[in-house]
C-alpha positions in Angstrom: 1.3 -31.1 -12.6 1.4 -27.9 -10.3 1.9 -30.1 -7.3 4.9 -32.3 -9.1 6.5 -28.6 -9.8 6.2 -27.6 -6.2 7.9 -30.6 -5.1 11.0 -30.8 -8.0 11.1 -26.9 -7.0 11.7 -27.7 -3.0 14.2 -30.3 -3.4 15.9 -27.8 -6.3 16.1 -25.4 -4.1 17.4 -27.2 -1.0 19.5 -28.9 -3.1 21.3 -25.6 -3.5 21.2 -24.3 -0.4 23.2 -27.1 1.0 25.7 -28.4 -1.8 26.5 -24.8 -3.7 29.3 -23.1 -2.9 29.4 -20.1 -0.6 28.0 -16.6 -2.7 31.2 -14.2 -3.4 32.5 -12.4 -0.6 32.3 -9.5 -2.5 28.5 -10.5 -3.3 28.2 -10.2 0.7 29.9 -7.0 1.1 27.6 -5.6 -1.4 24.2 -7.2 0.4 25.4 -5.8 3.7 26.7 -1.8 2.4 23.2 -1.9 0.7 21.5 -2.5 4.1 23.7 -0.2 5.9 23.1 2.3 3.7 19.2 2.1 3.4 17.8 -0.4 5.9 15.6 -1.9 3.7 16.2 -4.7 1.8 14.8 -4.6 -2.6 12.3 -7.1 -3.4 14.9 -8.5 -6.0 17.2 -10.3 -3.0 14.9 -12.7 -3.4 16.9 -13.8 -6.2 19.6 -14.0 -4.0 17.9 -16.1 -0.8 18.8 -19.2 -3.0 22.4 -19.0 -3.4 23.1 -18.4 0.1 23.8 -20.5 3.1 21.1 -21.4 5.3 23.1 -19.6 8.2 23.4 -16.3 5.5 20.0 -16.7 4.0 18.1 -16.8 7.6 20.4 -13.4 8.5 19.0 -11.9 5.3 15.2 -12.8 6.1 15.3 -11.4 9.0 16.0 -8.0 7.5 13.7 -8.2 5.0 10.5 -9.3 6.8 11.5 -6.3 8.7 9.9 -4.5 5.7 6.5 -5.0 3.9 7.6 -4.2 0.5 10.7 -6.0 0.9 9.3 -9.4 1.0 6.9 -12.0 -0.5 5.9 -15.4 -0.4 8.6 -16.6 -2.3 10.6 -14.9 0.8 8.7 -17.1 3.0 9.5 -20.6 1.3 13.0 -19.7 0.9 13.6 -19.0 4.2 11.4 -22.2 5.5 13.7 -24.0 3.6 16.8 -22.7 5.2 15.6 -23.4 8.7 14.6 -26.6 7.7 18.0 -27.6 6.6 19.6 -26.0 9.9 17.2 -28.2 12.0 16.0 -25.1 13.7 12.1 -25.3 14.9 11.9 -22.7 16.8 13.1 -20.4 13.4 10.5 -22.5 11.8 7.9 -21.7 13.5 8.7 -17.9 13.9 8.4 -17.6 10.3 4.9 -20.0 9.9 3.9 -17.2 12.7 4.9 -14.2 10.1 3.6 -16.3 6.9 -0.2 -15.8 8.6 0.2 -12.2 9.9 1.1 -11.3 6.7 -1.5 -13.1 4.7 0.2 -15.5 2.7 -0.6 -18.7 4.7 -3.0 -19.4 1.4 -0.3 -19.7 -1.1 -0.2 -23.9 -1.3 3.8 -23.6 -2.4 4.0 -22.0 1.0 1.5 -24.7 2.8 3.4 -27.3 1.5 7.0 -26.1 2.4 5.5 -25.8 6.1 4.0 -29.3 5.9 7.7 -30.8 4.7 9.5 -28.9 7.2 7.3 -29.9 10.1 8.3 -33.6 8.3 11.6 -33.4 8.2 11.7 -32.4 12.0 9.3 -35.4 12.9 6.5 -33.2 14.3 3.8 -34.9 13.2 1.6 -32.9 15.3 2.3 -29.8 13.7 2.3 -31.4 10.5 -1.1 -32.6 10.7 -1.9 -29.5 11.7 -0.9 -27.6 8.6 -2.2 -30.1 6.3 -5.7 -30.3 7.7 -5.8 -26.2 7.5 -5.0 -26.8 3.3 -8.4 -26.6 2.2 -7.4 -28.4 -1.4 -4.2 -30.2 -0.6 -2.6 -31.5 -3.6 -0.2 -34.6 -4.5 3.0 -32.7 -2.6 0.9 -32.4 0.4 -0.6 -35.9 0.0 2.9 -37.3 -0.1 4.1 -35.1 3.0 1.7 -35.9 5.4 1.9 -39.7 4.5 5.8 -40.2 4.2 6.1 -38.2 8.2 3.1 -40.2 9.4 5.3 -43.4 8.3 8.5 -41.9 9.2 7.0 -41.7 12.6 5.4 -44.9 12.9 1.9 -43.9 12.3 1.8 -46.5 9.5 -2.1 -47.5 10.0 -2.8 -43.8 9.7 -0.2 -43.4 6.9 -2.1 -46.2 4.7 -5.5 -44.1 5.6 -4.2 -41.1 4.4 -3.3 -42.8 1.1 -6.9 -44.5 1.1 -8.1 -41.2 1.1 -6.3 -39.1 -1.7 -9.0 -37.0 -4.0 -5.6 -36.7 -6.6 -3.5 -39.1 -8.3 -0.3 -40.1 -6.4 2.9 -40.2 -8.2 6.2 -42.1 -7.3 7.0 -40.5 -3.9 3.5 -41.1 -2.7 3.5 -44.7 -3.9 7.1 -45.2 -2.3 5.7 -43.5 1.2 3.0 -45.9 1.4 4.9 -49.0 1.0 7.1 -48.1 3.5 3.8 -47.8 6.0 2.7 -51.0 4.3 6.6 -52.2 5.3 6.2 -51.0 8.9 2.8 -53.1 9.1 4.2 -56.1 7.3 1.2 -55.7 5.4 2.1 -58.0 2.5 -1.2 -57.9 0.7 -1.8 -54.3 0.9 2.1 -53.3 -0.7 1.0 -56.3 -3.4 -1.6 -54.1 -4.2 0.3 -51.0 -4.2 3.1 -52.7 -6.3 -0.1 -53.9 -8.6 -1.2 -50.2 -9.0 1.9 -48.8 -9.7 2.7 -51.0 -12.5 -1.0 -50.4 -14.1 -1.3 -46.5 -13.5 2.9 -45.5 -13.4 4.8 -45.5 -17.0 8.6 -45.6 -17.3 10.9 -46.6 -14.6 11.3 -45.2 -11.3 14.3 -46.4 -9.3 12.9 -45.1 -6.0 10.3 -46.8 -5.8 11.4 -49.9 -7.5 13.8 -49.8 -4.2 11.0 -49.2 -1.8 9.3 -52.2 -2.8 12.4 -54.4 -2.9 12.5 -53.3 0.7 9.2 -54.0 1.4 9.6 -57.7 -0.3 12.9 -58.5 1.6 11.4 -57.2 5.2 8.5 -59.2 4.7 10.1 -62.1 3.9 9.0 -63.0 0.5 12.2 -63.4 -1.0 10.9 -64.7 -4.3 8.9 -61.9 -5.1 11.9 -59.8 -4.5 13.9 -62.1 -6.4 11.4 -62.1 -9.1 11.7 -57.8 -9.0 15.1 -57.5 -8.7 15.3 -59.7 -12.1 13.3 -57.5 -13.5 14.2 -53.9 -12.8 16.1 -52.4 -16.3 18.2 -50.6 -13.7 19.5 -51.3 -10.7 21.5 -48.8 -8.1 23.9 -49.5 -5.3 20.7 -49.1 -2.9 19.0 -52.0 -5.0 21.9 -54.0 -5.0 22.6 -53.6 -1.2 18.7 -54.5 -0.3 19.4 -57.4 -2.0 22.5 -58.5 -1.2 21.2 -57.9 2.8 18.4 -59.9 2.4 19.2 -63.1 1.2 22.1 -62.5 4.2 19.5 -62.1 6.6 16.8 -65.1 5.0 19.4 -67.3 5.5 20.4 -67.3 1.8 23.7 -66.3 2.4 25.2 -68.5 -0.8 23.1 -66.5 -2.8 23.7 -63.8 -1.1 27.8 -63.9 -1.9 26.5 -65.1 -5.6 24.6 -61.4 -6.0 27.5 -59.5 -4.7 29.4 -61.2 -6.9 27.7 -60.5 -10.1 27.7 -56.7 -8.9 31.6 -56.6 -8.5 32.0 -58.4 -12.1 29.4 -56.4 -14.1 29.7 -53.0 -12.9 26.3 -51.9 -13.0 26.6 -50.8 -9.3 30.1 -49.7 -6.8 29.3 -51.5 -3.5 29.5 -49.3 -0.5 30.1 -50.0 2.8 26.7 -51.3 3.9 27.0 -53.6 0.7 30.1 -55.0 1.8 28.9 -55.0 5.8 26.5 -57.6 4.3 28.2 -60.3 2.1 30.9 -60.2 5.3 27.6 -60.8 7.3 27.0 -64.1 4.9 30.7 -65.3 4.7 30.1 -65.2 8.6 27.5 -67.5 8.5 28.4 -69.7 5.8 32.1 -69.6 7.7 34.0 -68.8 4.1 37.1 -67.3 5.4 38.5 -67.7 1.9 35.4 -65.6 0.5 36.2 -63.2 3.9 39.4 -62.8 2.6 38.8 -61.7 -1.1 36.1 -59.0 0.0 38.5 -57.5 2.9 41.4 -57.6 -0.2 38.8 -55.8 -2.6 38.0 -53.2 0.4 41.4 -52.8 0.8 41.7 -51.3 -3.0 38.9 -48.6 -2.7 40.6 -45.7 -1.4 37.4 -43.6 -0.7 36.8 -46.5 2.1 37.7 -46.9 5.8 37.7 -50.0 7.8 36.6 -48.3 11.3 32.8 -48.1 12.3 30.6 -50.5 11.2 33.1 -52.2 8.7 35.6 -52.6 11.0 33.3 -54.7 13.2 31.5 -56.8 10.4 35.4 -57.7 9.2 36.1 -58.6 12.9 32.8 -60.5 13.0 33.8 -62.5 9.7 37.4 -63.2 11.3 36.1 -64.6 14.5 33.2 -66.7 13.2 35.3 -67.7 10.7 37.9 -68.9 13.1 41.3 -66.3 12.2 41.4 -64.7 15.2 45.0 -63.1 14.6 43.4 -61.5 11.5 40.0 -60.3 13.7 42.7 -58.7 16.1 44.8 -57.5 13.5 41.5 -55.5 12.1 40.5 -54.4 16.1 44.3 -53.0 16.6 43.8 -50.8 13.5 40.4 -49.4 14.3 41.0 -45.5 14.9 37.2 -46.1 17.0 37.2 -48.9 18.8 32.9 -48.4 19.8 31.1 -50.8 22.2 30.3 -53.1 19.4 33.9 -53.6 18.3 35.1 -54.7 22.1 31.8 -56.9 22.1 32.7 -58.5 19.1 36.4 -59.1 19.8 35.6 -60.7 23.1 33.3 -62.9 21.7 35.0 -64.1 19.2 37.7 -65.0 21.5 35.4 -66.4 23.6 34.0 -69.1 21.1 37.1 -70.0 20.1 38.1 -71.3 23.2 40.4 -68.3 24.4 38.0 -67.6 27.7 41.2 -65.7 29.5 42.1 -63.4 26.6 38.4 -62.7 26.4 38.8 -61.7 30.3 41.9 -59.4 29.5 40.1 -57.6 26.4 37.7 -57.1 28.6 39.9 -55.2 31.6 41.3 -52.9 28.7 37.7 -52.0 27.8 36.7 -50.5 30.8 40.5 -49.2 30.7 39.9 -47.1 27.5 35.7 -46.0 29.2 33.8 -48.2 26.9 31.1 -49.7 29.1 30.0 -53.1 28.3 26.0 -53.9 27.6 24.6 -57.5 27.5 26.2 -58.4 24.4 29.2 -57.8 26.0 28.2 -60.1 29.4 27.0 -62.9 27.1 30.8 -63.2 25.5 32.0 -62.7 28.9 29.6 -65.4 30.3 30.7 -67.4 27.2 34.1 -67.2 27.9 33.9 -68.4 31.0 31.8 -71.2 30.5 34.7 -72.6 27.9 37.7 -72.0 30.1 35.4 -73.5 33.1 36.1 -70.0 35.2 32.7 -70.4 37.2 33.9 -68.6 40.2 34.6 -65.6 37.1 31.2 -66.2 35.7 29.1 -66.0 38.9 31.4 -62.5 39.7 30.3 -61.3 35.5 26.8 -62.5 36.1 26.1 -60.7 39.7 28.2 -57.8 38.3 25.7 -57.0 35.3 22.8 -56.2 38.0 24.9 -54.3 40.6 27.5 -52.4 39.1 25.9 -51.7 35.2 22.2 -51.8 35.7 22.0 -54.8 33.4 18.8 -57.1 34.0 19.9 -60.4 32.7 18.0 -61.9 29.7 16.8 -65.6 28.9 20.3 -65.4 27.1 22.8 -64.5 29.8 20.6 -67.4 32.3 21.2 -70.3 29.3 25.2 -69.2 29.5 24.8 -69.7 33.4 23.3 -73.3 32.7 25.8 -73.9 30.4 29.0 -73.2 32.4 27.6 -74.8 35.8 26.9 -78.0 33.3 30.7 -78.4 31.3 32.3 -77.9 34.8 29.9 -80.9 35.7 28.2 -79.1 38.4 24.4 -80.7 37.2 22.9 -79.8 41.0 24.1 -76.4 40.6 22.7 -75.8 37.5 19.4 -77.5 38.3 19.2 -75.1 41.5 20.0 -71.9 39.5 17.1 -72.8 37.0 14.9 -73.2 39.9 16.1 -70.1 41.5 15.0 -68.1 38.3 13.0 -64.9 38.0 11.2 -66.6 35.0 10.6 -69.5 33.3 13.1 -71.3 32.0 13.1 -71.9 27.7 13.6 -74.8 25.9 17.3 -73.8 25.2 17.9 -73.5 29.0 17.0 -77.2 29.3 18.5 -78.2 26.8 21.6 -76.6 27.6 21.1 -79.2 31.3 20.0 -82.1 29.6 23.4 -81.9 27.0 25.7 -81.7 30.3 23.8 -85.0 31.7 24.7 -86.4 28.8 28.2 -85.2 29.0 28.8 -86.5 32.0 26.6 -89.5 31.9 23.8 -88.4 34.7 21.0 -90.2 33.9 19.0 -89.1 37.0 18.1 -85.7 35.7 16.2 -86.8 32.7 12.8 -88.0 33.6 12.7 -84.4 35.3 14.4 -82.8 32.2 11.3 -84.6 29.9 8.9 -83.0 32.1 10.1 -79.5 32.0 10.6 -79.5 27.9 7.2 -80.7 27.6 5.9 -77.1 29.2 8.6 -75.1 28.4 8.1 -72.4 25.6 10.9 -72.2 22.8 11.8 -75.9 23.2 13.5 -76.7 19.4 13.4 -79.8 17.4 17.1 -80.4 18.1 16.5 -80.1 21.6 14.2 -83.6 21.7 15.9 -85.2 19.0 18.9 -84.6 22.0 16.7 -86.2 24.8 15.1 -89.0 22.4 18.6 -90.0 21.5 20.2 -90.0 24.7 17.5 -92.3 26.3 18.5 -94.4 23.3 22.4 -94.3 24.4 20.9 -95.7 27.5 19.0 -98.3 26.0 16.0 -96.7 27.5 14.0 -97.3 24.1 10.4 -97.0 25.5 11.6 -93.4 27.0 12.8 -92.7 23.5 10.1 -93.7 21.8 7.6 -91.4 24.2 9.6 -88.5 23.4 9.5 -89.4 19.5 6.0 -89.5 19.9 5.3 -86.4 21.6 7.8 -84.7 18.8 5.4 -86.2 16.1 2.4 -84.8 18.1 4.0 -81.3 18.2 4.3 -81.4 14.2 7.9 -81.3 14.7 10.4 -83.1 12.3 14.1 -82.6 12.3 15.6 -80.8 9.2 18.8 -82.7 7.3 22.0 -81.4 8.2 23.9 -79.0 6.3 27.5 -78.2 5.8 29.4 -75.8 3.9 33.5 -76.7 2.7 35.7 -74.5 1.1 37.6 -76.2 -2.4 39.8 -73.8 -4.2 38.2 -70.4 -2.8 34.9 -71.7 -3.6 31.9 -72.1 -1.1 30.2 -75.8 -1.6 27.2 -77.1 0.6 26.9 -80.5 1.2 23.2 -81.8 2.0 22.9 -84.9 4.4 20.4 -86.6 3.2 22.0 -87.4 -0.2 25.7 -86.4 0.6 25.7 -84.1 -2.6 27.7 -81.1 -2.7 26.0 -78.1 -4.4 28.3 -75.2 -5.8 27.3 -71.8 -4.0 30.1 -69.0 -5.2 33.7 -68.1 -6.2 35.7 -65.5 -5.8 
């Protein structure tokens, strides 16, 4: 109960600090004539630490610690908790220096303010420090030293800590450890956690309901945060978002645009911009332009939202996938920031829908305005030149990333290499600059050969092709049902056959298509095995 008091009393306490508004001027004036006139602070400005600003309340310390009978631990905490909101270590550690000289290290409320700032700064170290020097540490220090260790990536050590608690954790401990358990993808472990919590923990706690959520949807077990998402009596915009994002991201992204949905209609929750940065993220993928559309009109009603940062780029994302590219440039033209992402994502998108020379022009007035490009940026550029069959432009880009930017080129930037030697029928080329490779070449760099051999009927290259797949890492199922097919074309059934074979030896099997159409606003996927359309969402 003490510890649970400590804590409420911290977060009270920097709560006020950094939301209250600024003490009376005349307050000041009175603080600083009283310490003009006698140079030592009372004991009762204490009282006043509090309502201060950190700036103010760290000024104030510092004349009081200046006398013994001016301060006490409550001094201390106070001023830890300014320095800890004005980031300042140094401060920090000039007052855990005074804290011990004056002998008030023992007080826990102290301890435990020391431990959370040392947190909040991610210095483990020093936190570790302070809470192995608490000779009974209680549930505030418990949770302290196991939300930094995960904060900071110690997540093993975090879950050892928690392992080893001689006092009952409450909600913030439980939510610290499954985000260790989150870091490990330790899926049994934050089963057990979740277990505990709903044996040990009565009423509801939204915090850590969201924690776990989390921990579901990074794991991957979408049904179990399905399941607890159905069954929370309350549910925030943080809840919402977590969901919404992870059905995106699990390939879900009907469901996902379902969930947003229901949030907009029943008003338990107001999206916010990382809610709406997903469902864009699942109208991209599901290539709902109409759905696109609905959710850039409902952004465009809330006032307390701009379309620049990340926004900006997720609606320029959904326009380009989705085709619009007068809308995607539209949005770009109105971004007040245009960051490395936006450029990226405008040239790409021009670049996949077939405008390769406009993609080369954005990227001129890029470099124009001092954005400089990454390897996102290269692959749309590589991209682009691959579909307007600019290879003389694409070997320039590709030689370029090295040289001038510092950019070693990925698996990625080799298969858009492949690619545009293989549509401008250059198959020798191609075959050469695989050969001439750093690495290895994937599955999706063969593949990338073996569909411009088929392209341009060169069936020379395919024994070799079948060769390379069969040791290649990455090689898909999409890629052999491609080779298996086009001996087929060639009426090279035994070939075909072999390669069928060796796909059944692999374990592999080729997944039905699936398409999505757009009726009347409304998102329909249509399966093809069966041809059946399934309703997915409406606006």
């Amino acid at each position: 109960m003490c510890g649970m008091k400590g804590n409420c009393l911290w977060i009270f306490h920097s709560q006020a600090m950094r939301l209250k508004p600024p003490i009376p001027t005349c307050t000041l004036n009175q603080i600083h004539a009283h310490l003009l006139k006698t140079h030592k602070p009372p004991l009762t400005f204490n009282a006043v630490l509090p309502s201060l600003s950190p700036q103010d309340a760290v000024l104030l310390y510092n004349q009081m610690v200046l006398h013994p009978t001016s301060h006490n631990h409550f001094t201390f905490t106070h001023a830890l908790i300014a320095s800890s909101l004005l980031h300042a270590l140094h401060k920090t550690l000039e007052i855990h220096a005074h804290v011990i000289k004056s002998g008030h290290y023992s007080d826990i409320f102290i301890q435990n303010t020391l431990l959370h700032s040392y947190v909040v700064k991610n210095n483990i170290v020093f936190a570790k420090r302070v809470f192995k020097s608490i000779s009974s540490p209680d549930v505030v220090s418990w949770t302290s030293i196991i939300s930094g260790l995960s904060k900071c990536g110690f997540h093993e050590e975090a879950i050892g800590k928690f392992l080893c608690m001689d006092v009952k954790p409450n909600t913030s401990t439980l939510a610290s450890v499954v985000s260790a358990c989150c870091g490990l993808r330790a899926v049994r472990s934050g089963k057990a956690i979740h277990g505990y919590s709903l044996r040990s923990l009565d009423g509801v706690n939204i915090i850590l309901d969201n924690a776990l959520l989390d921990f579901y949807v990074k794991c991957g077990n979408l049904a179990s945060a399905k399941f607890l998402f159905m069954q929370m009596s309350w549910r925030d915009v943080i809840s919402w978002t977590t969901m919404v994002g992870g059905l995106a991201q699990g390939g879900l992204c009907e469901e996902a645009v379902e969930v947003f949905q229901a949030m907009v209609n029943g008003g338990e929750a107001v999206p916010n911009e990382a809610t709406f940065v997903n469902v864009l993220s699942a109208c991209s993928s599901l290539g709902a332009l109409s759905l696109g559309q609905w959710v850039h009109s409902y952004i465009s009603t809330r006032h307390d939202l701009v379309v620049d940062g990340n926004l900006g780029n997720a609606l320029i994302n959904m326009y380009s996938k989705c085709s619009d590219m007068c809308m995607a440039v539209q949005v770009f033209n109105e971004l007040t920031h245009k960051d490395m992402i936006s450029w990226s994502t405008i040239i790409g998108g021009m670049a996949m829908n077939g405008h390769g020379m406009h993609a080369l022009q954005l990227f001129s007035l890029m470099l124009v305005h001092g954005v400089s490009p990454d390897d996102v940026t290269f692959i749309g550029l590589l991209s682009a030149c691959s579909h307007a069959g600019l290879v003389k432009q694409g070997l320039i880009f590709f030689k370029a990333m090295n040289d001038v930017y510092g950019i070693v080129p990925q698996m990625k930037h080799y298969a858009c290499m492949v690619d545009m030697y293989g549509r401008a029928g250059l198959l020798e080329e191609a075959e050469a600059f695989i050969r001439g490779m750093p690495m290895e070449a994937d599955g999706p760099i063969w593949g990338a050969l073996l569909n411009a051999c088929k392209v341009h009927g060169n069936e020379k290259m395919f024994v070799q092709i079948y060769h390379s797949l069969r040791s290649a890492k990455g090689v898909s199922i999409g890629t052999l049902a491609l080779l298996s097919n086009t001996y087929a074309s060639c009426n090279r059934w035994d070939d075909a056959n072999n390669v069928r074979d060796m796909m059944r030896d692999l374990g592999l099997k080729k997944m039905p298509g699936y398409s999505w159409i757009e009726v009347d606003a409304m998102v329909n996927g249509c399966d093809g095995v069966n041809g059946s359309f399934a309703y997915a969402g409406k606006s």
